[in-house]
Backbone as CSV, one residue per row, in Angstrom:
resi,resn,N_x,N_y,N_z,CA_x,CA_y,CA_z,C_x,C_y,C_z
1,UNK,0.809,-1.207,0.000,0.000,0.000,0.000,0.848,1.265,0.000
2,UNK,2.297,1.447,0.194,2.959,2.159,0.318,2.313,3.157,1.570
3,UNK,3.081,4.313,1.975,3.458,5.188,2.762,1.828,5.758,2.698
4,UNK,0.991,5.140,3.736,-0.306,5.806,3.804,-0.455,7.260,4.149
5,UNK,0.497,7.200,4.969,0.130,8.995,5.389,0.698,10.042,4.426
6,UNK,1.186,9.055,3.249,1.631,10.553,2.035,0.511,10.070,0.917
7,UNK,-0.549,9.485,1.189,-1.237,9.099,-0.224,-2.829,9.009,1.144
8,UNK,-3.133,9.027,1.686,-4.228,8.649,2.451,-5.159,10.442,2.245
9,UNK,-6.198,10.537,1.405,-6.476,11.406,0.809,-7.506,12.060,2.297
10,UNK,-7.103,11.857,3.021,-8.208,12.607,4.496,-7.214,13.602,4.813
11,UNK,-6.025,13.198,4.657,-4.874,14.636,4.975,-4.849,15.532,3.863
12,UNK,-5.237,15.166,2.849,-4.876,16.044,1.333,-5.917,16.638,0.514
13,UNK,-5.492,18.233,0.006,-6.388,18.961,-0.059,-6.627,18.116,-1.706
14,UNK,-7.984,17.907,-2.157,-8.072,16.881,-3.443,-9.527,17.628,-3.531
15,UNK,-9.732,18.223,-5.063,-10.821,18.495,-5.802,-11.786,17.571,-5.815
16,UNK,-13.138,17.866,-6.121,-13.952,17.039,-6.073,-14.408,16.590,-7.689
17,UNK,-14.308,15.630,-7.862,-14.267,15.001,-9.263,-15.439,16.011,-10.208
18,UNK,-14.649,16.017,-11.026,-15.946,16.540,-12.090,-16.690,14.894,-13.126
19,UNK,-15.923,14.189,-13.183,-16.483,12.743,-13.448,-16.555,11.582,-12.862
20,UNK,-17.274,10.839,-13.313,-16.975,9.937,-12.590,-15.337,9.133,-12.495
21,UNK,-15.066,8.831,-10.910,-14.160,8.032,-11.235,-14.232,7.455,-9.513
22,UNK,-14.226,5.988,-9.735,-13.682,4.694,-9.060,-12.397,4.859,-8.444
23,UNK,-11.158,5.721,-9.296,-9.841,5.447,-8.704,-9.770,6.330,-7.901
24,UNK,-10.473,6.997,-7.099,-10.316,7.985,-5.746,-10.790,7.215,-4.694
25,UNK,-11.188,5.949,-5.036,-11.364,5.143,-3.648,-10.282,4.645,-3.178
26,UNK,-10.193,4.786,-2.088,-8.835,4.421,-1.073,-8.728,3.046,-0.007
27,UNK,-8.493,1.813,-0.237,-8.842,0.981,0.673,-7.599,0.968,2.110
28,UNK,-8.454,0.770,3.408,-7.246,1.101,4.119,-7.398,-0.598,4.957
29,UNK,-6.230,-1.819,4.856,-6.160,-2.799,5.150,-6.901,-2.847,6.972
30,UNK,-7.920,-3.740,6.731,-8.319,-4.131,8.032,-7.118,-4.373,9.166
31,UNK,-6.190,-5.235,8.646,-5.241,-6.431,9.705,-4.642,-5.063,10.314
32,UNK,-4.522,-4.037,9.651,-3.663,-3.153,10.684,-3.647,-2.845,11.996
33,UNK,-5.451,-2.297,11.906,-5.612,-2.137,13.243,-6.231,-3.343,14.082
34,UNK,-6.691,-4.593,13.134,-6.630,-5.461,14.329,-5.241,-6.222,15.135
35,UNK,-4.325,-5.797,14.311,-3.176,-6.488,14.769,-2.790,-5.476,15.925
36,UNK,-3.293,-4.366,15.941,-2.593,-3.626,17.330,-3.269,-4.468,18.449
37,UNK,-4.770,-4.407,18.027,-5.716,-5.377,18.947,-5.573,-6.807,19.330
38,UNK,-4.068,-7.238,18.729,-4.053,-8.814,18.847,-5.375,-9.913,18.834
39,UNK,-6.108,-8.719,17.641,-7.306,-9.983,17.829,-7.967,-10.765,16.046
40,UNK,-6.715,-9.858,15.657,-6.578,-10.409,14.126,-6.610,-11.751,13.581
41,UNK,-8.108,-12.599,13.170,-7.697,-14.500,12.681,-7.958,-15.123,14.576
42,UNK,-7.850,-14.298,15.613,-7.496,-15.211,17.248,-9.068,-15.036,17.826
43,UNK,-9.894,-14.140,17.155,-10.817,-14.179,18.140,-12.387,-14.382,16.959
44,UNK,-13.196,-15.244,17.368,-14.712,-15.639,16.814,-15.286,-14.306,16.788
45,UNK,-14.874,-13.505,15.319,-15.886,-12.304,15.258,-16.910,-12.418,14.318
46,UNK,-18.266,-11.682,14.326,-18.956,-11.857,12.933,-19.813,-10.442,12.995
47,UNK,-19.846,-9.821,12.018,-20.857,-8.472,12.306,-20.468,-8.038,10.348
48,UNK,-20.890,-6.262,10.792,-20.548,-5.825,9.319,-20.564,-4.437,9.816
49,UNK,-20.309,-3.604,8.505,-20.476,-1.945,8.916,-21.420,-1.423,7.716
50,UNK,-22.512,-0.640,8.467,-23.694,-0.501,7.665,-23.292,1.484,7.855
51,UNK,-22.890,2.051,6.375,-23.089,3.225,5.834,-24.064,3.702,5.334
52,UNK,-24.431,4.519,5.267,-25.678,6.091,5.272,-24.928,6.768,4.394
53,UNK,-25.437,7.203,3.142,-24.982,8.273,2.197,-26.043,8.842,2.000
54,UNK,-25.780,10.817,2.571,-26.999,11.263,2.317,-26.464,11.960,1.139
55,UNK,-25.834,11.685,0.459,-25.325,12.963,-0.885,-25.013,12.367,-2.007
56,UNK,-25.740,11.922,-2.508,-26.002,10.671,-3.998,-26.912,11.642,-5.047
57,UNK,-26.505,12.165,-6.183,-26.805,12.194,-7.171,-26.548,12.057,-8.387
58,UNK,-27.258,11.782,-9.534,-26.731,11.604,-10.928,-27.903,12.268,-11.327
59,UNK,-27.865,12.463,-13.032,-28.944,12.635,-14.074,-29.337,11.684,-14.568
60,UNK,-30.860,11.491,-14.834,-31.104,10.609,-15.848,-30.969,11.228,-17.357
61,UNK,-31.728,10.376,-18.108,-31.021,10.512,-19.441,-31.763,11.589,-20.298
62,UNK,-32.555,12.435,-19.761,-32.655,13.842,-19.921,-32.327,15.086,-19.245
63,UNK,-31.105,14.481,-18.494,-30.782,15.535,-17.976,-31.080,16.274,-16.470
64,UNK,-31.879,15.357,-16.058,-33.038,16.059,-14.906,-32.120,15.185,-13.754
65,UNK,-31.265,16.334,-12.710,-30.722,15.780,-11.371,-32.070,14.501,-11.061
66,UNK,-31.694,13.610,-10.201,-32.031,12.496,-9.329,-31.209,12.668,-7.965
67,UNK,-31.706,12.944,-6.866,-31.065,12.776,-5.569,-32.041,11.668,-4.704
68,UNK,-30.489,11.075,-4.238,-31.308,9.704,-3.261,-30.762,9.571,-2.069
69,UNK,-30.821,8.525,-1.225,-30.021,7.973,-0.176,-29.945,6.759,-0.352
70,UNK,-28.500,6.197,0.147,-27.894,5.279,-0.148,-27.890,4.629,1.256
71,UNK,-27.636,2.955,1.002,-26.967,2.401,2.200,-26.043,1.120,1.582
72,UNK,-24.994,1.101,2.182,-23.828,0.456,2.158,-23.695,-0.606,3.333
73,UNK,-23.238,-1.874,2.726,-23.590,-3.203,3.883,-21.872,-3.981,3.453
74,UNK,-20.897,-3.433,4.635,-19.389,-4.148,3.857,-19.268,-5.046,5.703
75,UNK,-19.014,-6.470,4.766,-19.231,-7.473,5.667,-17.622,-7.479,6.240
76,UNK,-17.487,-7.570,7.759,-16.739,-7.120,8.402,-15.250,-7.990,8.407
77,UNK,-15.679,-9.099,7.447,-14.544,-10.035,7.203,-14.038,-9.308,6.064
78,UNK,-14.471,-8.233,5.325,-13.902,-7.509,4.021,-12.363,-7.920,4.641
79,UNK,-11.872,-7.888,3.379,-10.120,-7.506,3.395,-9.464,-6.236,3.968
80,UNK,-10.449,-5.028,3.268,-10.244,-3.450,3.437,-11.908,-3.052,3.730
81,UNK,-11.094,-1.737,4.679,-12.298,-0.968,4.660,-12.128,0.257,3.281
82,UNK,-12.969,1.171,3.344,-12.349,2.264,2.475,-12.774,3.623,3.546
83,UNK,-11.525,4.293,3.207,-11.524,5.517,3.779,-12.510,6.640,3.707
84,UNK,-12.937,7.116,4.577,-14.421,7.864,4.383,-14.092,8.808,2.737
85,UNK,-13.300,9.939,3.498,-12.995,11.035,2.261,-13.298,10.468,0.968
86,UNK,-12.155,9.212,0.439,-12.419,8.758,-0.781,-13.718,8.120,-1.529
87,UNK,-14.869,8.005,0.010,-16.035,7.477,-0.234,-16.674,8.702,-1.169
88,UNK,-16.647,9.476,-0.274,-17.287,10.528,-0.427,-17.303,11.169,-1.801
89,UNK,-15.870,11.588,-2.106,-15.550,12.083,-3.335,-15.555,10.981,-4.638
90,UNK,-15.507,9.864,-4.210,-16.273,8.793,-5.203,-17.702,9.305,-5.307
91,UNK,-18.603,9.536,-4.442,-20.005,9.282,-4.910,-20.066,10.722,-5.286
92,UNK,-19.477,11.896,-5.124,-19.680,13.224,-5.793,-19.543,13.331,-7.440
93,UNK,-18.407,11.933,-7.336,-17.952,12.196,-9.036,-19.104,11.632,-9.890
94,UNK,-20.423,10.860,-9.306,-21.498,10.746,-10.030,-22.544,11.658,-10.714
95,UNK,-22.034,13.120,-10.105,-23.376,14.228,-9.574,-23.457,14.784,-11.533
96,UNK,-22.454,14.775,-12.104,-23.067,14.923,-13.974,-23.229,13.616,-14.708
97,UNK,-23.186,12.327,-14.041,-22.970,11.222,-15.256,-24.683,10.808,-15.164
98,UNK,-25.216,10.001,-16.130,-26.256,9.859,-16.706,-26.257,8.214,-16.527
99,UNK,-27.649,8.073,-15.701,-28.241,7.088,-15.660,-29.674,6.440,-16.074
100,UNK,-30.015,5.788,-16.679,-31.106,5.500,-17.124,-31.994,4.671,-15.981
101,UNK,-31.533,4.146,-14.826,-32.396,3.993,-13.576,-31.682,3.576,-12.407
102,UNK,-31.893,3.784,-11.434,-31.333,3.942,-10.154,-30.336,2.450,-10.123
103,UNK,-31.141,1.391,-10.805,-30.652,0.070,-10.459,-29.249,-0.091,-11.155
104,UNK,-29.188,0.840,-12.662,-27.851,0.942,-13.402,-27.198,1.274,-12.798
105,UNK,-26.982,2.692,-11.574,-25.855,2.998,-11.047,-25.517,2.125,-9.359
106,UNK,-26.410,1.561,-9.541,-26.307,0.678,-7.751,-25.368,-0.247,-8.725
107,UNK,-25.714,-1.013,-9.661,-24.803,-2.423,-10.687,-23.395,-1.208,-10.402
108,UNK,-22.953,-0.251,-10.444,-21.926,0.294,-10.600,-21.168,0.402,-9.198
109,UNK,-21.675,0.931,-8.044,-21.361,0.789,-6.597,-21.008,-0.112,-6.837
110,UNK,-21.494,-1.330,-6.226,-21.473,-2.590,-6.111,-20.360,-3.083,-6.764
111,UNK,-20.367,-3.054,-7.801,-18.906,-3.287,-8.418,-17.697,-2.758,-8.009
112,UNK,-17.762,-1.658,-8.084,-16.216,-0.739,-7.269,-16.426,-0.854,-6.427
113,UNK,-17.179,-0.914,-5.174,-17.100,-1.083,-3.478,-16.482,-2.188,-3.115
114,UNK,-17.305,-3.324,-4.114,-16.553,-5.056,-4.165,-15.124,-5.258,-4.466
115,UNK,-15.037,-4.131,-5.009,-13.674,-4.616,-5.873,-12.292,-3.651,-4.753
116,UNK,-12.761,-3.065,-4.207,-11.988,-2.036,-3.161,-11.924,-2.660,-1.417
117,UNK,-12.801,-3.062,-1.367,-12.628,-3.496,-0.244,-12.350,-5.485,-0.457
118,UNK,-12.325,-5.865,-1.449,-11.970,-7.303,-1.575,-13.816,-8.466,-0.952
119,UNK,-14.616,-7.539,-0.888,-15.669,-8.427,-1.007,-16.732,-7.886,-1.262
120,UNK,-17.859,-8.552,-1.067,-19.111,-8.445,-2.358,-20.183,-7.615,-0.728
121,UNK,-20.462,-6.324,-1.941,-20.683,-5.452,-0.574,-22.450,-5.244,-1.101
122,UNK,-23.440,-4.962,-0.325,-24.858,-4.712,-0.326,-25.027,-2.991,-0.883
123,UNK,-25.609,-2.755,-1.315,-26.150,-1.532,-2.021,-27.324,-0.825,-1.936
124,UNK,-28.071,-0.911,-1.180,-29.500,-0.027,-1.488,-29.739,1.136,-1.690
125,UNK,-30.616,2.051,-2.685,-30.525,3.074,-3.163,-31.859,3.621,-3.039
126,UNK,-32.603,4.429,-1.962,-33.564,4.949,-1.855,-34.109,6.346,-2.637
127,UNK,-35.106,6.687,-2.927,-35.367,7.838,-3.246,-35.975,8.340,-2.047
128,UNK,-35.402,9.838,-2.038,-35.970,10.762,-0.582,-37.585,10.891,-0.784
129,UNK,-38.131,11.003,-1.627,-39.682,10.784,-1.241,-40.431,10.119,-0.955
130,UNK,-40.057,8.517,-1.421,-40.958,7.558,-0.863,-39.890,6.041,-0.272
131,UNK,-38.783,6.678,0.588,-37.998,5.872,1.647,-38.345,5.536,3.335
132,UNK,-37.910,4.822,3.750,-38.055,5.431,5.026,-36.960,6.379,5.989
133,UNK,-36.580,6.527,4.165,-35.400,8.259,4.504,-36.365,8.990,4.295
134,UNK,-37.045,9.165,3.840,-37.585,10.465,2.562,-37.792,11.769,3.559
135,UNK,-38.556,12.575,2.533,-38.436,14.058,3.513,-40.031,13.468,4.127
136,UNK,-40.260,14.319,5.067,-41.223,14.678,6.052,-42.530,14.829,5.065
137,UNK,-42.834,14.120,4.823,-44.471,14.560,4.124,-45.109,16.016,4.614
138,UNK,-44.970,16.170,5.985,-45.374,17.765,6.020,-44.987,18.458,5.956
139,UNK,-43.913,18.886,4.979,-42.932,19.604,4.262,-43.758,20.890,3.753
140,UNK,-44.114,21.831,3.675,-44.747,22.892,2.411,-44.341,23.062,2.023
141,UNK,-45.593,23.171,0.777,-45.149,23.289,-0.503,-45.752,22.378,-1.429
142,UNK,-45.579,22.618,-2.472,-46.348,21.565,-3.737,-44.544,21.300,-4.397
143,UNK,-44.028,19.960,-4.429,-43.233,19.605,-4.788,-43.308,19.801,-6.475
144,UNK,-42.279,20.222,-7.183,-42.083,20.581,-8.444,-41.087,19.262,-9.145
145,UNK,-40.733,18.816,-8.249,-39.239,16.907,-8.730,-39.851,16.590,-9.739
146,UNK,-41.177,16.207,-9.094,-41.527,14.901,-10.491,-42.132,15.489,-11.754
147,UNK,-41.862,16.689,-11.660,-41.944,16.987,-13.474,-40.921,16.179,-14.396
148,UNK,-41.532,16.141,-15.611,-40.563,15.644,-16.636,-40.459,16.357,-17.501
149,UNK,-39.203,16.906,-17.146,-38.009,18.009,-18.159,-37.094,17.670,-18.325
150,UNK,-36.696,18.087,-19.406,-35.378,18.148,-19.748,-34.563,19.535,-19.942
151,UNK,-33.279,19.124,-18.983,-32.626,20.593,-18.756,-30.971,19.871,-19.236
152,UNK,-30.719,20.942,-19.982,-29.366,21.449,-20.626,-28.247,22.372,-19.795
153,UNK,-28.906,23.342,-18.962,-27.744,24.392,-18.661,-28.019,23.648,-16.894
154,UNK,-26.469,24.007,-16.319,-25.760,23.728,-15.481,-25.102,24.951,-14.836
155,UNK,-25.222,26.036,-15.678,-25.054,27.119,-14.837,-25.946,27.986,-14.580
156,UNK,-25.831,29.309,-13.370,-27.338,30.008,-12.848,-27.718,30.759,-14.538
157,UNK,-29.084,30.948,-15.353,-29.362,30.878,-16.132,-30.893,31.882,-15.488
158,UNK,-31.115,32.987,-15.468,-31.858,33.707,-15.162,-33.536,33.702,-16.242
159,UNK,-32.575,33.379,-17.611,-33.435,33.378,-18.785,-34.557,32.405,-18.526
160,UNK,-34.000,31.248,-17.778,-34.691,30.077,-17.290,-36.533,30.115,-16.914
161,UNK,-36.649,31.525,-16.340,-37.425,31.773,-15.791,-39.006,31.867,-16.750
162,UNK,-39.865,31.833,-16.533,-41.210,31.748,-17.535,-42.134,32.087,-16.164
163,UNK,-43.128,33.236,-16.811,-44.557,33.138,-15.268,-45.662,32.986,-16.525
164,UNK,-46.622,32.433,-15.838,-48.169,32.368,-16.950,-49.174,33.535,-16.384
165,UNK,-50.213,33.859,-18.197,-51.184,34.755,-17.320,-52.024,34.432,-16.453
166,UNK,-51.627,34.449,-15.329,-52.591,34.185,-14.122,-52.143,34.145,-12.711
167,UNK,-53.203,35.254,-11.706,-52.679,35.569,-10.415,-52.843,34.331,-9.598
168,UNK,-51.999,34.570,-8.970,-51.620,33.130,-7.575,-51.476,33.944,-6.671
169,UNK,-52.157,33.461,-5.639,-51.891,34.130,-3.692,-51.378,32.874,-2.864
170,UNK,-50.401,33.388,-2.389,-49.576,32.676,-1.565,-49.379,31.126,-2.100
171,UNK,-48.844,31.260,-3.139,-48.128,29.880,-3.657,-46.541,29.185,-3.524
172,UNK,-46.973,28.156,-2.551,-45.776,27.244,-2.051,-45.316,26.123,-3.230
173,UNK,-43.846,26.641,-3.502,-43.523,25.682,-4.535,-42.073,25.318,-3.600
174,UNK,-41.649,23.773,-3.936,-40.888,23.179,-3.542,-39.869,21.821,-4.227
175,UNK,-38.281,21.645,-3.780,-37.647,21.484,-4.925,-36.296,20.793,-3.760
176,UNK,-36.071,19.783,-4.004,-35.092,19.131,-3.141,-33.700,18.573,-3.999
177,UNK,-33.887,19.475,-5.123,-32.938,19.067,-6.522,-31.616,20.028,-6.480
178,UNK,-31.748,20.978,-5.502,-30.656,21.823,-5.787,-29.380,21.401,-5.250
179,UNK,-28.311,22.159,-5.751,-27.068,21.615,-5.382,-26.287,22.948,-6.575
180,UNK,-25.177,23.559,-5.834,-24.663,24.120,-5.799,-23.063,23.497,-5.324
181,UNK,-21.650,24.114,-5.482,-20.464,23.868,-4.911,-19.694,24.872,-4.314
182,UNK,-19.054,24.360,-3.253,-18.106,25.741,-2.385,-17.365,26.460,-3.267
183,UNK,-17.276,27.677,-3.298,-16.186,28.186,-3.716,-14.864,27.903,-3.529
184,UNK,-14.495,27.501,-2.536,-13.232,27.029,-1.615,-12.510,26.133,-2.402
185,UNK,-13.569,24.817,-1.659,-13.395,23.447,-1.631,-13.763,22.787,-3.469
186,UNK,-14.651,23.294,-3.666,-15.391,22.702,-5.133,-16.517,21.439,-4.124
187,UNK,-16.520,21.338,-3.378,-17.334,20.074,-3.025,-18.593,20.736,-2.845
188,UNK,-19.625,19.688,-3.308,-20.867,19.845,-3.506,-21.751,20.513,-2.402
189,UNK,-22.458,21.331,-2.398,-23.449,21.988,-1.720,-24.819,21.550,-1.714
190,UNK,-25.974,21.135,-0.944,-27.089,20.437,-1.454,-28.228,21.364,-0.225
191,UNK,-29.501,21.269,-1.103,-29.814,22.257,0.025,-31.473,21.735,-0.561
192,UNK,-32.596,21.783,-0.024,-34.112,22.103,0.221,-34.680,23.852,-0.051
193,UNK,-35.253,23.617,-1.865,-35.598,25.062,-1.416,-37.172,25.262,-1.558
194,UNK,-37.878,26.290,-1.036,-39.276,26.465,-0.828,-39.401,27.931,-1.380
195,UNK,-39.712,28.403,-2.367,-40.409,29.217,-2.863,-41.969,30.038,-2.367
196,UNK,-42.328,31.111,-1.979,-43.427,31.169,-1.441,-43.671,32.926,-2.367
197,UNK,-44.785,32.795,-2.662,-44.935,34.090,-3.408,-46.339,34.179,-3.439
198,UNK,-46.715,35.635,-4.528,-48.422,35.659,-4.770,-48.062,36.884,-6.205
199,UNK,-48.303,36.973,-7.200,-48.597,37.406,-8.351,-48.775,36.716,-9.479
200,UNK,-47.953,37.286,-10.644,-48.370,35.737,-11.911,-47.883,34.651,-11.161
201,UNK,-48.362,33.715,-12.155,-48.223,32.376,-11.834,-46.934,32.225,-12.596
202,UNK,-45.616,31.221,-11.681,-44.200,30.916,-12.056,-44.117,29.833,-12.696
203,UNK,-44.070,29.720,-14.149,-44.007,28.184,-14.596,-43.516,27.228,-13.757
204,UNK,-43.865,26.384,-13.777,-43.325,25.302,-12.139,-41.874,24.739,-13.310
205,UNK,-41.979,24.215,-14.330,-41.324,23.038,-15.406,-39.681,24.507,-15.626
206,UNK,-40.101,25.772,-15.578,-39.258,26.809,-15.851,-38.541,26.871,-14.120
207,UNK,-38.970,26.761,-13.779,-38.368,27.211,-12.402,-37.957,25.862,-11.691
208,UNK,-38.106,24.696,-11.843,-37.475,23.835,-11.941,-35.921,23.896,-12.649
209,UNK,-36.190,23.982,-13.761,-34.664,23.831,-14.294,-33.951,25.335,-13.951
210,UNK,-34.134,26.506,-13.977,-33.690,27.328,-13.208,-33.037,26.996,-11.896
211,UNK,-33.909,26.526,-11.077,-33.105,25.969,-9.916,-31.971,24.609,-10.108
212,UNK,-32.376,23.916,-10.640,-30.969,23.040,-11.133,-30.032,23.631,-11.965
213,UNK,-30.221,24.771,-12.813,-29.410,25.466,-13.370,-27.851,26.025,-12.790
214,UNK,-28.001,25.799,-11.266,-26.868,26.203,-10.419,-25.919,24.367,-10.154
215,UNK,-26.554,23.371,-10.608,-25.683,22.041,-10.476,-24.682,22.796,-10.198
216,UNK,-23.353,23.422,-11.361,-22.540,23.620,-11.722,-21.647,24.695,-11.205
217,UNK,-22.671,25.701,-10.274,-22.169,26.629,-9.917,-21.148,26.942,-8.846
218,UNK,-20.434,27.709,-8.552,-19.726,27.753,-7.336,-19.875,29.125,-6.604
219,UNK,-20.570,28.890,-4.962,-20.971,29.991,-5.092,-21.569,29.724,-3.078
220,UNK,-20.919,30.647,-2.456,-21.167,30.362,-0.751,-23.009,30.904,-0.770
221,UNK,-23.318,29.659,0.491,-24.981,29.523,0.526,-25.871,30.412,0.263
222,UNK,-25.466,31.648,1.013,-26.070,32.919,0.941,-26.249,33.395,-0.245
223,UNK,-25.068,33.418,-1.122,-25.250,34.240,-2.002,-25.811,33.347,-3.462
224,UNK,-25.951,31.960,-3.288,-26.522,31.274,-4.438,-28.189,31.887,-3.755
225,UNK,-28.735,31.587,-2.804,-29.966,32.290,-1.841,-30.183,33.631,-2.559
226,UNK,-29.317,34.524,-2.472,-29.976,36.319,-2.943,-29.681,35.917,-4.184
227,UNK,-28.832,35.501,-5.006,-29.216,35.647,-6.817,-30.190,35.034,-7.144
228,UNK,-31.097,33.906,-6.387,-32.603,33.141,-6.209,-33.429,34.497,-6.222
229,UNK,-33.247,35.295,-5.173,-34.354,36.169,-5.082,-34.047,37.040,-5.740
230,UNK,-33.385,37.433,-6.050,-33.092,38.458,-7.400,-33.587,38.090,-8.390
231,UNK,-33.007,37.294,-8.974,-33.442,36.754,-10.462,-35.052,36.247,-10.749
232,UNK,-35.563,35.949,-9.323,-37.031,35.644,-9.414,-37.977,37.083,-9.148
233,UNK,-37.425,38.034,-8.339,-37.679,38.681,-8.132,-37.552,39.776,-9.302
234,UNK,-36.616,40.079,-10.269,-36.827,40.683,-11.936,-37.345,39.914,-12.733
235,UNK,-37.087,38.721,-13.121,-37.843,37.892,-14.096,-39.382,38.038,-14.017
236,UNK,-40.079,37.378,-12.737,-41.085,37.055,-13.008,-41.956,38.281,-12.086
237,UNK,-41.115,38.866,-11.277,-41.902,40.260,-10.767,-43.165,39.924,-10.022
238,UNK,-43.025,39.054,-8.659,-44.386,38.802,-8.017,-44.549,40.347,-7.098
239,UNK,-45.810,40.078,-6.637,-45.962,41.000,-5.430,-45.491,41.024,-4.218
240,UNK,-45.226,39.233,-4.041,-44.495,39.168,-2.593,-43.667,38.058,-2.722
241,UNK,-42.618,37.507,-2.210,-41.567,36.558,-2.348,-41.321,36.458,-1.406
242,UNK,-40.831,35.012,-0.695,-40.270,34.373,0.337,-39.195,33.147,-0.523
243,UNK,-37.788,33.517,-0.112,-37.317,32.389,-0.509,-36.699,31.537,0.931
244,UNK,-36.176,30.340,1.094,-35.968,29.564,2.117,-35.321,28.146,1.619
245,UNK,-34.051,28.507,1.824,-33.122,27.180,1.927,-32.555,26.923,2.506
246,UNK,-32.513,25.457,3.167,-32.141,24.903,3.611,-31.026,23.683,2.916
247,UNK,-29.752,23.803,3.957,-28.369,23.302,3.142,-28.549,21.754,4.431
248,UNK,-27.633,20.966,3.472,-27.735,19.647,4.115,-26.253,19.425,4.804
249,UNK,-26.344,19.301,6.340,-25.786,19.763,7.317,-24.124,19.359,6.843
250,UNK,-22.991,20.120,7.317,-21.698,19.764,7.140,-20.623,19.659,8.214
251,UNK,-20.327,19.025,8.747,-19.173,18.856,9.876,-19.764,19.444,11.427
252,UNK,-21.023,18.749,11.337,-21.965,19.070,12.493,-22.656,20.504,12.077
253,UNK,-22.626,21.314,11.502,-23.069,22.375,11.272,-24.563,22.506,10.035
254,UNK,-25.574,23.544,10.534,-25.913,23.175,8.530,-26.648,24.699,9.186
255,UNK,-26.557,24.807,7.634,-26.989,26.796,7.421,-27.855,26.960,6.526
256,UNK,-28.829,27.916,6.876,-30.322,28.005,6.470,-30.644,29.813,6.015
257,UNK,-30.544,29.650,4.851,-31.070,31.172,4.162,-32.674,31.264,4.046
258,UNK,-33.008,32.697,4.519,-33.969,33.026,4.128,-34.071,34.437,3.800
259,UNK,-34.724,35.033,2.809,-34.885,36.154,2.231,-36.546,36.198,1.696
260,UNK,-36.784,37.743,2.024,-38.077,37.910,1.398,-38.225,39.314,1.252
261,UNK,-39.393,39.666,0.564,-40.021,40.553,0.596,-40.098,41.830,1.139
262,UNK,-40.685,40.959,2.433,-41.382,41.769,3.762,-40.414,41.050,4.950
263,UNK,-40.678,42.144,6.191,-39.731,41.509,6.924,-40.035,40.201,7.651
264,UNK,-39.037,39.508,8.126,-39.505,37.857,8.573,-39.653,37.727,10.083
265,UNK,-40.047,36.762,10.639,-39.911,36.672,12.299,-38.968,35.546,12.406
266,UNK,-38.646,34.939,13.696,-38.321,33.194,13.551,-38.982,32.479,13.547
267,UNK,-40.785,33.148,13.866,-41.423,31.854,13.979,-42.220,31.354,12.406
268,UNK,-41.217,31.793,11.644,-41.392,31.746,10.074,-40.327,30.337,9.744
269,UNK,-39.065,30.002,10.653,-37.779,29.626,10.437,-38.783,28.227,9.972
270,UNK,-37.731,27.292,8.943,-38.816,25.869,8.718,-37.777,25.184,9.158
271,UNK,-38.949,23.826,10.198,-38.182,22.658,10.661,-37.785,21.814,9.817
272,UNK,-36.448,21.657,9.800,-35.809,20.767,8.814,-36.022,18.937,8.620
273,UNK,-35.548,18.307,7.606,-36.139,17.197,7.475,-35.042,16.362,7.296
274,UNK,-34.860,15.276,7.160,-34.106,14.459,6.730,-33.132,14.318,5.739
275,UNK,-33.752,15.081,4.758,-32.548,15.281,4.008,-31.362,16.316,3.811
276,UNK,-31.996,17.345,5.100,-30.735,18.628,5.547,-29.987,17.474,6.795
């Protein structure tokens, strides 16, 4: 394995893939640390280690983000474990490649997880709406996901925007597709956003891909948040706007924009769900 602590990618500052790629997984040999434990082959063990991935996305084959949750089942006799970091930035390098159904890219896990840790590892791939991950059914909002569009641009795209003739009062639209990247780091940003307004009506199918329009972007929480209300706020010109996102938590932390209109209280703030 050579000199882990000059190749062990948890110490090293490493971009987050723009493609896919398998070879950023890092396996780190079990026997190591059971041999400190002298209990390496000497003692009757049997169990496994069951992983949680809340940051899984790809496109299907029009283009339209898919975000899910994952679970990972690596049976504890594996050869190797794999190192978190390289987990991680493995499943980021999926977030532009194109899948035609959830089960094509699990056949793909499964394969590189097996092949990295030296045994045949479990895969399940939930969707956040109807898991027993999914978001909170009492979420507000009228979810906008399961439209079927097809979107092309990857960067913020203002043009995106379309309203129809017709007034709407207090219309909750909602969208668990966004994802944005640090400026910093390049690593992915993922966030819950809720739209709340009252004038024309906002094409839902336009403001959908508008909001995925930022996949690509790089850009700290806040300020992907105010070019939201800006750009919705000239484009489609309501009478009143509430925007509200919520980012999916990071190193114990998670940060929550809201902007509107009129001024806000806290008892406006929204309780977060499962997938922040």
């Amino acid at each position: 394995m050579g000199d882990t602590k000059a190749t062990n990618p948890l110490g090293e500052s490493i971009p987050s893939p723009s493609k896919y790629d398998p070879g950023v997984l890092y396996p780190i040999p079990r026997w190591a640390a059971r041999s400190l434990l002298d209990i390496d082959k000497k003692l009757s063990m049997h169990g496994l280690d069951h992983w949680h991935a809340y940051e899984l996305s790809w496109l299907n084959t029009k283009g339209k983000p898919v975000v899910a949750v994952a679970d990972f089942f690596f049976n504890a006799d594996s050869e190797n474990i794999v190192e978190s970091k390289s987990l991680k930035l493995y499943l980021n390098s999926f977030a532009q490649e194109s899948f035609a159904s959830s089960s094509e890219i699990t056949d793909v896990i499964v394969n590189d997880l097996s092949a990295v840790s030296k045994s045949q590892v479990k895969v399940l791939i939930h969707g956040v709406e109807n898991s027993e991950f999914g978001t909170d059914a009492s979420r507000r909002g009228k979810s906008i996901d399961g439209l079927d569009i097809e979107i092309e641009v990857y960067e913020p795209d203002s043009a995106l925007l379309r309203t129809e003739d017709e007034l709407v009062f207090d219309e909750e639209l909602r969208s668990e597709l966004f994802k944005s990247n640090c400026p910093v780091t390049g690593a992915p940003d993922w966030a819950s956003v809720l739209i709340s307004y009252s004038g024309n009506r906002i094409e839902e199918g336009s403001l959908l891909k508008y909001l995925c329009s930022f996949r690509q972007h790089q850009g700290y929480h806040e300020e992907c948040g105010e070019r939201i209300f800006r750009d919705i706020s000239i484009r489609c010109q309501p009478e009143e706007l509430q925007l509200s996102m919520n980012f999916l938590r990071r190193g114990g932390l998670d940060i929550n924009v809201y902007r509107s209109s009129n001024p806000l209280s806290l008892d406006q703030i929204i309780r977060r769900s499962i997938r922040q």
